[in-house]
Backbone as JSON Lines, residues from 0, in Angstrom:
{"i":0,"aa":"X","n":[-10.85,7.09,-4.41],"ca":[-10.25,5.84,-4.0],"c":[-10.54,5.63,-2.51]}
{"i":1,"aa":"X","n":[-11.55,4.69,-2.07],"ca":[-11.3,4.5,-0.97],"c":[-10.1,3.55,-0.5]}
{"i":2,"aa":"X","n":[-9.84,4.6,1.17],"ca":[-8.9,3.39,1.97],"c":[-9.76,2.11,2.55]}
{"i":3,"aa":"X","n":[-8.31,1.61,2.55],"ca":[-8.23,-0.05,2.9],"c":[-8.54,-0.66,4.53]}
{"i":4,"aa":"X","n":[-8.48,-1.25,4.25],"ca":[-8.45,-1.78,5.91],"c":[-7.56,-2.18,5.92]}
{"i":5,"aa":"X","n":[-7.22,-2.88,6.98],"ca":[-5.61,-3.44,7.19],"c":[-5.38,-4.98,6.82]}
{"i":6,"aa":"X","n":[-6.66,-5.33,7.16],"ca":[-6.27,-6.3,6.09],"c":[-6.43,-6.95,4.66]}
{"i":7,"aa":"X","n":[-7.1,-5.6,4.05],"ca":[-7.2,-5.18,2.25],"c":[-5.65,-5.15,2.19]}
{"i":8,"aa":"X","n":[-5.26,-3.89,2.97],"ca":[-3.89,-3.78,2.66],"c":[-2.84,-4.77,2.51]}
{"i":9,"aa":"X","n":[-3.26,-5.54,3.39],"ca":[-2.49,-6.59,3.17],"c":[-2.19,-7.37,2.26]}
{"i":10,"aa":"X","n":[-3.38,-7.89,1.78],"ca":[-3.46,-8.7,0.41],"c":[-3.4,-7.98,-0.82]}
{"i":11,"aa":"X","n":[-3.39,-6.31,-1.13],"ca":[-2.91,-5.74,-1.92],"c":[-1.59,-5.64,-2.14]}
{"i":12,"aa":"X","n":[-0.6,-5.68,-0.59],"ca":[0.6,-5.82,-0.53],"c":[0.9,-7.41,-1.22]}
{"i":13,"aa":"X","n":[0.32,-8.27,-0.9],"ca":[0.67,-9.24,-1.7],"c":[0.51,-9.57,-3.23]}
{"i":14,"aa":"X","n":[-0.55,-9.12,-3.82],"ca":[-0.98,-8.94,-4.76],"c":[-0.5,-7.84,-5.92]}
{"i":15,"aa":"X","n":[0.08,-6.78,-5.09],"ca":[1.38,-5.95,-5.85],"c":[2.56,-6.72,-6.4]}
{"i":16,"aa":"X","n":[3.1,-7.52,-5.04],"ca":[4.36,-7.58,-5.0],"c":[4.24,-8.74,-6.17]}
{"i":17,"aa":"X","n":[3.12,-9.99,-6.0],"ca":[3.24,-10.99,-7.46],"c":[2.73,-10.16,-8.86]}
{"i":18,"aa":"X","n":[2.09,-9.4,-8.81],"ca":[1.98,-8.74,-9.73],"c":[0.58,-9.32,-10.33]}
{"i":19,"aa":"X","n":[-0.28,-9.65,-9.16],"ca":[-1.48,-10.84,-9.58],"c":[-1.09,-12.2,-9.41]}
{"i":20,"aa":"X","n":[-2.29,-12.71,-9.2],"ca":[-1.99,-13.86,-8.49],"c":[-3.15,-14.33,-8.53]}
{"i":21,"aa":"X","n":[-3.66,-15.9,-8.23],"ca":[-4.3,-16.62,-7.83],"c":[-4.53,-16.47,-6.06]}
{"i":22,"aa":"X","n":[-5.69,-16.88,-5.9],"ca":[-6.42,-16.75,-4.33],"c":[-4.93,-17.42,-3.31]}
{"i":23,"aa":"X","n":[-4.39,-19.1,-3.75],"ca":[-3.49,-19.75,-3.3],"c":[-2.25,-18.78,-3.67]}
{"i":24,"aa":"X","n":[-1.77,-18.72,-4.43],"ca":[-1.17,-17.5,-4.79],"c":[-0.62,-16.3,-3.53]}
{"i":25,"aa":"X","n":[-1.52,-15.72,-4.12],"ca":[-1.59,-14.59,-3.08],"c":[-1.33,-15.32,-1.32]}
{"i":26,"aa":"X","n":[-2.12,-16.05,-0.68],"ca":[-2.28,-16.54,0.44],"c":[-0.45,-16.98,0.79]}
{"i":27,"aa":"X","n":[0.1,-17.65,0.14],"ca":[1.31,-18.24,0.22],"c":[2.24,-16.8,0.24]}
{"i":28,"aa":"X","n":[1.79,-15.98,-0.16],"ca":[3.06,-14.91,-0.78],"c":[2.65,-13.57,1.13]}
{"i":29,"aa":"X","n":[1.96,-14.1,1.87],"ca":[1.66,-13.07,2.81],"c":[2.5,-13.86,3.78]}
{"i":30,"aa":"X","n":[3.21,-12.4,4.02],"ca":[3.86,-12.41,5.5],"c":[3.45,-13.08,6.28]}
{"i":31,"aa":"X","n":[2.53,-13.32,7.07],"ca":[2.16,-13.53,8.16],"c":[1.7,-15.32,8.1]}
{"i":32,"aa":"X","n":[1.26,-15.44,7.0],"ca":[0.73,-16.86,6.68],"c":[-0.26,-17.27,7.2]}
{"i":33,"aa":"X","n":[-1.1,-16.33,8.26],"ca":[-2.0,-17.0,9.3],"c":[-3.47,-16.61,8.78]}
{"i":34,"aa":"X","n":[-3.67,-16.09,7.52],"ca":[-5.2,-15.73,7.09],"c":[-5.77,-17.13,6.46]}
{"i":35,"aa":"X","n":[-6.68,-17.15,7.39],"ca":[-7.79,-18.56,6.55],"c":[-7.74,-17.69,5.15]}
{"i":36,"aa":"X","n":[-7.93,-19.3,3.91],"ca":[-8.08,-19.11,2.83],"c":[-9.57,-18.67,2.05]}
{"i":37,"aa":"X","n":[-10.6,-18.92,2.88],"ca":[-11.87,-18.4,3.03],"c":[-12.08,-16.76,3.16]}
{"i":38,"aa":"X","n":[-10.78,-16.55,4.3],"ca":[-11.45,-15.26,4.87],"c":[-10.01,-14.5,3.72]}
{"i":39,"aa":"X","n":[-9.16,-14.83,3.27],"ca":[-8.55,-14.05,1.97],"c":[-9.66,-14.04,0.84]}
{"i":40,"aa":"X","n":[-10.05,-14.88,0.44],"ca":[-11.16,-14.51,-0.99],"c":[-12.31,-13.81,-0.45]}
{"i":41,"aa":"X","n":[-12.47,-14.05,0.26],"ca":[-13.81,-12.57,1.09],"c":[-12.89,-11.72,0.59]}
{"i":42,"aa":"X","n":[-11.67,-11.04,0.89],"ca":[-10.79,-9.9,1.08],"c":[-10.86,-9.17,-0.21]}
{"i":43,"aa":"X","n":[-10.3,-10.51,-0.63],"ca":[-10.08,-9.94,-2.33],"c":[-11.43,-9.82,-3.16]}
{"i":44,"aa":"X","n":[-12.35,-10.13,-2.96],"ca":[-13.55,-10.07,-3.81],"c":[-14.03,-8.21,-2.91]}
{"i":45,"aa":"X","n":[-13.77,-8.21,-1.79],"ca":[-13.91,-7.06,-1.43],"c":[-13.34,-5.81,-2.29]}
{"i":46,"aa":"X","n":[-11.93,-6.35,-2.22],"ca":[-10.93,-5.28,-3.0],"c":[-11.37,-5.4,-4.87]}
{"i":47,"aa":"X","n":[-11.71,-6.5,-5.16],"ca":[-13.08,-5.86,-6.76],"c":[-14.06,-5.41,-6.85]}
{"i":48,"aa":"X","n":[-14.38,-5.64,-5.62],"ca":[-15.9,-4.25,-5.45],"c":[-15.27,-3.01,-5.31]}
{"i":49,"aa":"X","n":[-14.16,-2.65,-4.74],"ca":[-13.84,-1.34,-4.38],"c":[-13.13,-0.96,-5.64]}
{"i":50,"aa":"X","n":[-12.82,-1.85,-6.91],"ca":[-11.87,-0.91,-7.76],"c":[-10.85,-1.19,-7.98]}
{"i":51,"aa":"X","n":[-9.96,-1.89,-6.64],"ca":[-8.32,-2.33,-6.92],"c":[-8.27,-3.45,-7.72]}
{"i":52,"aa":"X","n":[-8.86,-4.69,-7.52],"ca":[-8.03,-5.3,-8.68],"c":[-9.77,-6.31,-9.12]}
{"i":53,"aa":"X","n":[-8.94,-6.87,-10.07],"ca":[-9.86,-7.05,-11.38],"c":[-9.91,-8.57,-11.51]}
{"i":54,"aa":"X","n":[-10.82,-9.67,-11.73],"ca":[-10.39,-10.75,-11.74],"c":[-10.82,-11.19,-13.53]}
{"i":55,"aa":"X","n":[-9.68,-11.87,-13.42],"ca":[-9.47,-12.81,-15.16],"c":[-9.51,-14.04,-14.23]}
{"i":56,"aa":"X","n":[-10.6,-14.59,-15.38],"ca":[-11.06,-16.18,-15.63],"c":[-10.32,-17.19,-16.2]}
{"i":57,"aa":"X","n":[-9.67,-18.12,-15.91],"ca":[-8.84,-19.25,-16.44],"c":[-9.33,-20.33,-15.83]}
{"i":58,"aa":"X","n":[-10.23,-21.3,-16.63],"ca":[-10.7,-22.3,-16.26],"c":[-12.05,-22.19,-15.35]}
{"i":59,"aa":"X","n":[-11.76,-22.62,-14.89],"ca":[-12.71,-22.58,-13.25],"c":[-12.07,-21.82,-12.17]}
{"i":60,"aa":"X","n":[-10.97,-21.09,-12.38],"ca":[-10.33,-20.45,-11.17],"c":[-10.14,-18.7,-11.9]}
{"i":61,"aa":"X","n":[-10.09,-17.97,-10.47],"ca":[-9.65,-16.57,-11.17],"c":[-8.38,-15.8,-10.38]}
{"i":62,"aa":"X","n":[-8.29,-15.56,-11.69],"ca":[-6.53,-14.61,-11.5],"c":[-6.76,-13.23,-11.16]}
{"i":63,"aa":"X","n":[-6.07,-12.55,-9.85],"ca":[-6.66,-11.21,-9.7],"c":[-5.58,-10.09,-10.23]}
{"i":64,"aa":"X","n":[-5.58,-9.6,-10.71],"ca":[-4.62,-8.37,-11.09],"c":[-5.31,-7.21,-10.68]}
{"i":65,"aa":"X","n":[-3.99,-6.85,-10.05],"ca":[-3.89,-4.97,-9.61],"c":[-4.8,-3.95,-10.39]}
{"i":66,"aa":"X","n":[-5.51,-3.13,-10.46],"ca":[-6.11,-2.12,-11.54],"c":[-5.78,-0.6,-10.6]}
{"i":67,"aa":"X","n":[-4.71,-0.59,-9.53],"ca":[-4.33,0.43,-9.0],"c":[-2.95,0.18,-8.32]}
{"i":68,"aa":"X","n":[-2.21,1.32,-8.81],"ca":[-0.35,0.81,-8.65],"c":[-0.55,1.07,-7.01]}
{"i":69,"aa":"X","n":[0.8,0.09,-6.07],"ca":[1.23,0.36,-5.18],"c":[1.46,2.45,-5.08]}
{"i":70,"aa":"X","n":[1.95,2.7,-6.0],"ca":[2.23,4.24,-6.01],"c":[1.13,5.44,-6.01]}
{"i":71,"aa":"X","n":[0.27,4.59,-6.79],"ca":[-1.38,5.58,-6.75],"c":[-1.84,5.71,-5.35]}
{"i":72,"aa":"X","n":[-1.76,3.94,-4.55],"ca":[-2.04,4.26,-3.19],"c":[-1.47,5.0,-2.3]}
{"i":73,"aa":"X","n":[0.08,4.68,-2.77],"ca":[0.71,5.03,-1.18],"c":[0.43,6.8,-1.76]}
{"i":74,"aa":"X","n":[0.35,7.39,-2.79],"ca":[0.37,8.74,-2.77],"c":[-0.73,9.09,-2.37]}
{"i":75,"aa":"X","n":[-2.03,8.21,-2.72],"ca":[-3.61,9.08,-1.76],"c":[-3.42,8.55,-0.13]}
{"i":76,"aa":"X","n":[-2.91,7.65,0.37],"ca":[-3.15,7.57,1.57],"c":[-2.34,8.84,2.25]}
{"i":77,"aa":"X","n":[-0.83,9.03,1.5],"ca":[-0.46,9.93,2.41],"c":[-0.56,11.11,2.15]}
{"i":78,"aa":"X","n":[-1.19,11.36,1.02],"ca":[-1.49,12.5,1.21],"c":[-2.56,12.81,2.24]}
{"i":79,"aa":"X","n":[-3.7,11.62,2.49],"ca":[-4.79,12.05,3.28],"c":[-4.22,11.63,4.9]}
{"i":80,"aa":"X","n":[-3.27,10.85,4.76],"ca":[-2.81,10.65,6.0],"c":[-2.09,12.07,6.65]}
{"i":81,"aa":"X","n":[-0.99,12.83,5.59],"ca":[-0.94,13.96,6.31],"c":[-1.84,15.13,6.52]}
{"i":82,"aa":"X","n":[-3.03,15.39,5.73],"ca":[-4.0,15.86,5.99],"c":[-4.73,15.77,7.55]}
{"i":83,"aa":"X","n":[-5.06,14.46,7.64],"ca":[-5.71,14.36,8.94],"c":[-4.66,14.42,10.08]}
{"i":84,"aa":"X","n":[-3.64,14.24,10.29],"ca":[-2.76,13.68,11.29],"c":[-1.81,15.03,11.15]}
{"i":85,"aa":"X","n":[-1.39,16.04,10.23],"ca":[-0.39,17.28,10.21],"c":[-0.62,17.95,9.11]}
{"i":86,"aa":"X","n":[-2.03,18.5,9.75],"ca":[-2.54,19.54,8.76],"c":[-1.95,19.98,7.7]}
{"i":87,"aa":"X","n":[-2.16,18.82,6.73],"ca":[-1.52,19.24,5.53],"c":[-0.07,19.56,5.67]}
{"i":88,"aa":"X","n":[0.75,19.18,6.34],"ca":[1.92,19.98,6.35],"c":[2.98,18.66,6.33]}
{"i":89,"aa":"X","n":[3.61,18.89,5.7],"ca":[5.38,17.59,5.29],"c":[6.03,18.21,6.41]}
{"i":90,"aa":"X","n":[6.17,19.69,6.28],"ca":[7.36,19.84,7.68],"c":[6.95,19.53,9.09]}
{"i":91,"aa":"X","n":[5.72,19.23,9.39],"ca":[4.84,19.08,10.41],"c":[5.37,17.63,10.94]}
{"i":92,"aa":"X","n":[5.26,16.85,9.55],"ca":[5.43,15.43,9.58],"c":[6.65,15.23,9.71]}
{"i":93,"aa":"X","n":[7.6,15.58,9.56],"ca":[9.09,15.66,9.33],"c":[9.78,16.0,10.44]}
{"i":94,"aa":"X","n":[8.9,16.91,10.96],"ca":[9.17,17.28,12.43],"c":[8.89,16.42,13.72]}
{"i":95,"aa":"X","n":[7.76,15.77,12.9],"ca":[7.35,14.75,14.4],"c":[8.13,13.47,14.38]}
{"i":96,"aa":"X","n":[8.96,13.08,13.0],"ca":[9.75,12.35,13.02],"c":[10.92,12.0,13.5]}
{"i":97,"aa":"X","n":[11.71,13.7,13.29],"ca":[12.56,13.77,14.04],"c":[12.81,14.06,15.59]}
{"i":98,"aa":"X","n":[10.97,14.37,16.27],"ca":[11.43,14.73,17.66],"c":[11.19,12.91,18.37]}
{"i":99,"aa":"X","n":[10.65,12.37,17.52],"ca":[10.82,10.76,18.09],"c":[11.8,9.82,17.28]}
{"i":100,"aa":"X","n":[12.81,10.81,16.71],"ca":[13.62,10.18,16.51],"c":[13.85,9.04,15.8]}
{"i":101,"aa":"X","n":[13.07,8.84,14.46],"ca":[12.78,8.22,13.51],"c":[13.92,8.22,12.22]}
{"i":102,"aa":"X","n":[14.18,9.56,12.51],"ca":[15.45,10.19,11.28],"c":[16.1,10.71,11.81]}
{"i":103,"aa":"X","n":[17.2,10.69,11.21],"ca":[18.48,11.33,11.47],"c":[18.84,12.09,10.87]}
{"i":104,"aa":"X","n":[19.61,13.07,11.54],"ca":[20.54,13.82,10.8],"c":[21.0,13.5,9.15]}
{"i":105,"aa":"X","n":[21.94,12.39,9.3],"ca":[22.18,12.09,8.03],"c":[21.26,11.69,6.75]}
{"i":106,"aa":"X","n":[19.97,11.26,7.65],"ca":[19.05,10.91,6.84],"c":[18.14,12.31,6.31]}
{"i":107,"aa":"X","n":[18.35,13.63,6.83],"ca":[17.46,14.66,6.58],"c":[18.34,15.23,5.6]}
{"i":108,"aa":"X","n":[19.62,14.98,6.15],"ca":[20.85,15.8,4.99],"c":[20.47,15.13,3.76]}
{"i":109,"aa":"X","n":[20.21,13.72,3.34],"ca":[19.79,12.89,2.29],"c":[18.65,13.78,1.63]}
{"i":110,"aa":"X","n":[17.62,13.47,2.37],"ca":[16.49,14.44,1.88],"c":[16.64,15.46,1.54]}
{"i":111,"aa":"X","n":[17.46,16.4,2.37],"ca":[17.67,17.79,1.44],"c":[18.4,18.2,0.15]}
{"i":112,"aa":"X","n":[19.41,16.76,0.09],"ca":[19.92,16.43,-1.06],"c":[19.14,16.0,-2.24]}
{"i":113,"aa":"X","n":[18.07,15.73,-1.87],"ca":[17.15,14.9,-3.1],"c":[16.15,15.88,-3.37]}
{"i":114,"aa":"X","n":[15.87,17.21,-2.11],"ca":[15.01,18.01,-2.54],"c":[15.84,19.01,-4.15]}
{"i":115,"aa":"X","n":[16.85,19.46,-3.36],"ca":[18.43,20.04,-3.82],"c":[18.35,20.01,-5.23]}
{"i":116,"aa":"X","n":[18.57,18.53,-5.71],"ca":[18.5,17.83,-6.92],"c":[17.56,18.11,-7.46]}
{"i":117,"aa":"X","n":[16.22,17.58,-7.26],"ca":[15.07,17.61,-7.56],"c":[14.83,19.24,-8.48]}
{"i":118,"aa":"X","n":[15.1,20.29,-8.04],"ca":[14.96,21.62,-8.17],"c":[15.96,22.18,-9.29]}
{"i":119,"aa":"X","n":[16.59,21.27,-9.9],"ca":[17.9,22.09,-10.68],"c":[17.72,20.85,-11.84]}
């Protein structure tokens, strides 16, 4: 699976969240609102060369659907994200969170609660 660029990501984020969509579609459903509609269908015809989503034909227009879950991604990016950035390591990452203060206490007690769980 290759990664995205940031602004693949983007329109995958949009394109998750409708669950597929049309080019107008999609464009209306992004945060930011400021991507020419030109330079979104570049995006997305990008993201069917790469694999993520798939376009269905209706009429003269095409509908793009997802062919890779929000969850498939976010699990290869971070896994390769902690790879490159904390050598492979969660406590590495967990650690750099908490020395900039990202999480809290109560929020690690959470986590250890869900590891806790998780195990029994």
């Amino acid at each position: 699976m290759e990664k995205l660029t940031l602004q693949e990501e983007e329109a995958m984020l949009s394109i998750w969240q409708l669950n597929g969509g049309f080019v107008r579609e999609i464009l209306e459903n992004l945060k930011d609102g400021q991507m020419p509609y030109t330079t979104l269908a570049s995006t997305i015809r990008n993201l069917e060369k790469k694999g993520y989503v798939k376009a269905v034909k209706y009429a003269n227009a095409k509908r793009y659907e997802p062919m890779v879950s929000a969850e498939e991604y976010k699990a290869k990016f971070m896994n390769s994200f902690v790879g490159d950035y904390f050598k492979n390591s969660y406590k590495e990452m967990v650690s750099f969170f908490v020395k900039e203060e990202k999480l809290s206490s109560e929020e690690l007690e959470e986590i250890m609660s869900m590891i806790k769980n998780q195990k029994s």
